[in-house]
C-alpha positions as CSV (number, residue, x, y, z in Angstrom):
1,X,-4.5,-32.4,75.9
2,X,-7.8,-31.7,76.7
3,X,-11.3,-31.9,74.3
4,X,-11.9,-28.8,72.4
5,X,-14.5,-27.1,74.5
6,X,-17.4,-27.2,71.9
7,X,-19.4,-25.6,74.5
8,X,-17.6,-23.8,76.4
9,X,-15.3,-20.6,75.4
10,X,-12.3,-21.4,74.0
11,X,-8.4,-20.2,75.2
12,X,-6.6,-18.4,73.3
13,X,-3.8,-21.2,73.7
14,X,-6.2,-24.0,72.4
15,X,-6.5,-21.3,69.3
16,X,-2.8,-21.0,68.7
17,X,-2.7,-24.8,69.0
18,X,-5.0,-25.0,66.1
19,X,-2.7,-23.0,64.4
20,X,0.4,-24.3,64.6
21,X,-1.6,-27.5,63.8
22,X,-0.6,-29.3,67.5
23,X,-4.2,-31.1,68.2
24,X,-4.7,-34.8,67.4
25,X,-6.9,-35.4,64.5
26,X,-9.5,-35.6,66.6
27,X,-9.8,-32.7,68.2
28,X,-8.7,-30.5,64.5
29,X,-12.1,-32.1,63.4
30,X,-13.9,-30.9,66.1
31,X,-12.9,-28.1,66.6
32,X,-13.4,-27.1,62.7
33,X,-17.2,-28.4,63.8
34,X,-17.4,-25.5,65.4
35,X,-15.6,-23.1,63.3
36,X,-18.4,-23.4,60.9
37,X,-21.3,-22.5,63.4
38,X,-19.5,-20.2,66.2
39,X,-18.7,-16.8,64.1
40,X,-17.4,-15.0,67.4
41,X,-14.9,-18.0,67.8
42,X,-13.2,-17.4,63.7
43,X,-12.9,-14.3,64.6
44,X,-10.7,-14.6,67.4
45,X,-8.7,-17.3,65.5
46,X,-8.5,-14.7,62.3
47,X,-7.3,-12.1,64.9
48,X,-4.4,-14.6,66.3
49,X,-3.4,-15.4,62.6
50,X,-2.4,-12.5,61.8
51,X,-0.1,-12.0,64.7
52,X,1.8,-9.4,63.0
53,X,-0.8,-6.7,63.2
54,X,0.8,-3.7,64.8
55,X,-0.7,-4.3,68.2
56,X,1.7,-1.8,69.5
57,X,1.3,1.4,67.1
58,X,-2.6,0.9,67.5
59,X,-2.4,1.1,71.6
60,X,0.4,3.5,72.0
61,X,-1.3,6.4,72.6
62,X,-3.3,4.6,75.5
63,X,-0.6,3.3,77.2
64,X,1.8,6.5,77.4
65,X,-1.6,7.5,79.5
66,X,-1.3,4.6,81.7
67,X,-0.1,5.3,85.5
68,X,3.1,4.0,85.3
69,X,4.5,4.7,88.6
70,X,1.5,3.6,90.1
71,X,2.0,0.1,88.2
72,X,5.5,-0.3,88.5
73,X,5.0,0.4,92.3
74,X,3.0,-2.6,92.9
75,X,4.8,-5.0,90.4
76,X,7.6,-4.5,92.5
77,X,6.1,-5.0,95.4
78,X,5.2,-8.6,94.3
79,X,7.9,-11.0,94.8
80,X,9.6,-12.3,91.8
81,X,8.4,-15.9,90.3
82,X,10.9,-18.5,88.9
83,X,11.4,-18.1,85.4
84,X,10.2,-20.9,83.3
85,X,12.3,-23.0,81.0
86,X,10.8,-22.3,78.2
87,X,7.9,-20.3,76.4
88,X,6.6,-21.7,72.9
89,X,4.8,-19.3,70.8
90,X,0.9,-20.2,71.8
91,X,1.9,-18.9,75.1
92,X,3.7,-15.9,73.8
93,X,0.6,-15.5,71.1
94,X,-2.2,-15.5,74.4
95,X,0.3,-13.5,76.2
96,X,-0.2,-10.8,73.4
97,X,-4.1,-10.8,73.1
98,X,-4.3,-10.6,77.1
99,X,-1.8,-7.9,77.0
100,X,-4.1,-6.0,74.4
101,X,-6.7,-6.4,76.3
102,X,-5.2,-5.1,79.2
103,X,-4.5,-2.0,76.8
104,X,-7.7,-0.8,76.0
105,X,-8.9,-1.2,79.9
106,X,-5.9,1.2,80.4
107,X,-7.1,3.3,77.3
108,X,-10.9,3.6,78.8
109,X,-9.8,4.7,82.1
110,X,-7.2,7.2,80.4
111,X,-10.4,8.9,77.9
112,X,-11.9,12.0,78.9
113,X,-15.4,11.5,81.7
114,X,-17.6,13.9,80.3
115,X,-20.3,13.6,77.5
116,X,-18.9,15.8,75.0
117,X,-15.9,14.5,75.2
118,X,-16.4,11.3,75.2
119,X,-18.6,11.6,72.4
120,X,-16.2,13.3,70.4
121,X,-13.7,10.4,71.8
122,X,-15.1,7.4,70.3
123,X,-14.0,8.4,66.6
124,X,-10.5,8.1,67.8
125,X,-11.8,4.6,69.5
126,X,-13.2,3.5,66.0
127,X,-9.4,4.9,64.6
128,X,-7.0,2.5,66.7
129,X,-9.6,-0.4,65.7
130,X,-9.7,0.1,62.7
131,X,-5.5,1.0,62.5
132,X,-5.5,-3.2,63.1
133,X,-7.4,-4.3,59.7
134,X,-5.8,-5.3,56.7
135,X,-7.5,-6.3,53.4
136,X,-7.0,-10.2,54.9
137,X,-9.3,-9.1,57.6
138,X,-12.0,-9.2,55.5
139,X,-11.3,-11.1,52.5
140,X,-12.9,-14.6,53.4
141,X,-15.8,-12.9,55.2
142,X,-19.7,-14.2,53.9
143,X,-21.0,-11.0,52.0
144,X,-24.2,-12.6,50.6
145,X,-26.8,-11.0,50.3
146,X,-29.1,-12.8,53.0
147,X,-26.1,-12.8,55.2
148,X,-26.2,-8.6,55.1
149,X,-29.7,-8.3,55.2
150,X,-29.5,-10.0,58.8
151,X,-26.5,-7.8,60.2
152,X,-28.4,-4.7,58.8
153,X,-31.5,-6.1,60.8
154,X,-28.9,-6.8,63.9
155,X,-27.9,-2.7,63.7
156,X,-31.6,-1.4,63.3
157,X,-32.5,-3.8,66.9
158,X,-29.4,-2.2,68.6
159,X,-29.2,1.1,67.1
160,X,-32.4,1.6,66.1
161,X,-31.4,2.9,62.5
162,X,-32.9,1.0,59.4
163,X,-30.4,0.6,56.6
164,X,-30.3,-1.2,53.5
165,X,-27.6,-2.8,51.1
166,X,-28.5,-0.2,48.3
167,X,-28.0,2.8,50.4
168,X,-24.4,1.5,51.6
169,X,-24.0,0.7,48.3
170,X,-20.2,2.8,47.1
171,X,-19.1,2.7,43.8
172,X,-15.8,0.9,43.2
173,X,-15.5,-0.3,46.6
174,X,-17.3,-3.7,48.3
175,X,-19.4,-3.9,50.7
176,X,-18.3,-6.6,53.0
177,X,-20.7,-6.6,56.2
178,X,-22.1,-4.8,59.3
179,X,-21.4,-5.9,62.9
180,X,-22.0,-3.8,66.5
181,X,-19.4,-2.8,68.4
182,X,-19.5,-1.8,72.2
183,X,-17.7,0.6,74.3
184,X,-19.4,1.8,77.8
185,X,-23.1,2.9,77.3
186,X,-22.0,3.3,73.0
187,X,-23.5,0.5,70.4
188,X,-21.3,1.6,67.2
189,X,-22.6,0.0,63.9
190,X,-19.5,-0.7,61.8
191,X,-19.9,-1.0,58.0
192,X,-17.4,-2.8,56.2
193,X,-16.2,-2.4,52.5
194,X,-12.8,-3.4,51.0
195,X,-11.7,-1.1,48.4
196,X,-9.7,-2.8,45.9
197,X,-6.7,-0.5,46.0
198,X,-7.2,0.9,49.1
199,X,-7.7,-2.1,51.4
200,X,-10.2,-1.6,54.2
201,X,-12.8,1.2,54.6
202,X,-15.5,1.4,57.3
203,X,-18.7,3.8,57.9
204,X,-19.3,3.9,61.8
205,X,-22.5,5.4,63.5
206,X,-23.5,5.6,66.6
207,X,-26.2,7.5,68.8
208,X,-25.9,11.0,69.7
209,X,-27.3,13.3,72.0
210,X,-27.0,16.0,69.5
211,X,-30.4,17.0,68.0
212,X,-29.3,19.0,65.0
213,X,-27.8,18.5,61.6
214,X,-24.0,19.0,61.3
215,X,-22.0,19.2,57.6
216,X,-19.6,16.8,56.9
217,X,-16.2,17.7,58.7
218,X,-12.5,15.5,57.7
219,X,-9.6,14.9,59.8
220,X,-7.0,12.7,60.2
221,X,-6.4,9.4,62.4
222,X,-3.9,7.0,62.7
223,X,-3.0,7.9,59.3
224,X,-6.3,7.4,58.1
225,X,-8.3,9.8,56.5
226,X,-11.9,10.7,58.3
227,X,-15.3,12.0,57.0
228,X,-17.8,12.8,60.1
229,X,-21.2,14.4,60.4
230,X,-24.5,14.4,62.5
231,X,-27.7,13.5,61.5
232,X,-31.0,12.9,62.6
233,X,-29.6,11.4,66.1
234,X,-26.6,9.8,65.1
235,X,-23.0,10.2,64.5
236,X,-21.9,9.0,61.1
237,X,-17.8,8.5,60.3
238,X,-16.5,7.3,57.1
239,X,-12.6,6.0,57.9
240,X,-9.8,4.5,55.5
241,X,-7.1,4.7,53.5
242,X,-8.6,6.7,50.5
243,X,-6.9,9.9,49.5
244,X,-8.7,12.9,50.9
245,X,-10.8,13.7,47.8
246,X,-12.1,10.3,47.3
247,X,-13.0,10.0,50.9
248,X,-14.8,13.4,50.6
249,X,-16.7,11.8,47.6
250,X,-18.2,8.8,49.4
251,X,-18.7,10.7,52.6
252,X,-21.1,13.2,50.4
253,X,-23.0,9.7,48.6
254,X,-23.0,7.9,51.7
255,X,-24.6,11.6,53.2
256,X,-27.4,11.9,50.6
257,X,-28.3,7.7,51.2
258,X,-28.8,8.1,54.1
259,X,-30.8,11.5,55.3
């Protein structure tokens, strides 16, 4: 087997590897190296542990939007390779995350083309995202305090939005951390908090070209439950698994924080 690329990006094969603990000690120790510097890189390895994820439920609605005949067509068209003699699980496991990926490609050609739309669109992006987070997802992540301060710092040079700890502050639940998302021309700023009973629950915002104020609207996605408003520019949504009333009650803190 081949060096773990310490520069280079990683396959999602040499990541299953890991796993299933099949490198020679020497490559386990240097790949852990890099664990500990290349946050990107244990992300994808959290994602591939916890294979069970419902990686199907999340991308359904996508895919029965995909051109299926249109697919099939070529597929059929291309002559059919010999079967191999065996698949282990690291290639069934990359299989799946370039299969997912394949998913959301179909997804963004399937969403609506204009502005509104798609602006009203990227809540339900945030939704099938979020639909794939457990409380696991986010229990080992570094929530120190210097460690937030420079992923709020990270959201204000994307977004453009200056936020601190105190304002995101919700009582009962934990703040976790901030990251940036991307979809076409969107940067979404993702808040993280894992509520104790609840499991994971995430503020989103991202710009808008709306230049009013809007109240605070709920829905429901993915069988989550959904606060949303506009403010000042952006597009704030608060999604988990909180009854209703609760969620109604952090959306309305959260609102007051931060306008």
């Amino acid at each position: 087997m081949t060096q773990p690329c310490l520069h280079l990006p990683c396959s999602d094969e040499m990541l299953v590897a890991y796993l299933d603990n099949q490198l020679s000690l020497a490559e386990r120790e240097q790949f852990t190296e890099r664990l500990r510097h290349d946050e990107i890189l244990s992300e994808r390895l959290a994602l591939l542990s916890h294979s069970s994820l419902p990686f199907h439920d999340a991308f359904e609605p996508m895919l029965a939007d995909a051109p299926l005949a249109d697919l099939q067509a070529r597929l059929d068209a291309i002559p059919e390779p010999a079967r191999p003699a065996g698949v282990n699980r690291r290639q069934l496991l990359a299989a799946a995350v370039s299969f997912l990926a394949v998913g959301v490609l179909v997804g963004r050609y399937a969403l609506p083309s204009t502005t509104s739309e798609k602006e009203n669109n990227w809540r339900s992006l945030v939704a099938q995202y979020m639909s794939l987070y457990s409380a696991e997802t986010l229990a080992d992540i570094n929530d120190s305090p210097a460690r937030q301060q420079a992923e709020l710092q990270r959201v204000k040079n994307n977004l453009g939005i200056a936020l601190t700890s105190a304002q995101l502050a919700l009582p009962g639940v934990e703040l976790k951390n901030a990251r940036i998302l991307s979809y076409d021309q969107y940067r979404i700023a993702q808040i993280a908090y894992l509520d104790p009973q609840y499991g994971p629950l995430a503020l989103c915002i991202t710009r808008t070209s709306e230049h009013g104020n809007t109240a605070q609207a709920s829905e429901v996605r993915r069988g989550m439950n959904v606060v949303y408003w506009c403010s000042k520019g952006y597009d704030f949504m608060l999604i988990g698994h909180n009854p209703p009333d609760q969620m109604a009650a952090h959306g309305e803190h959260l609102f007051k924080a931060l306008t």
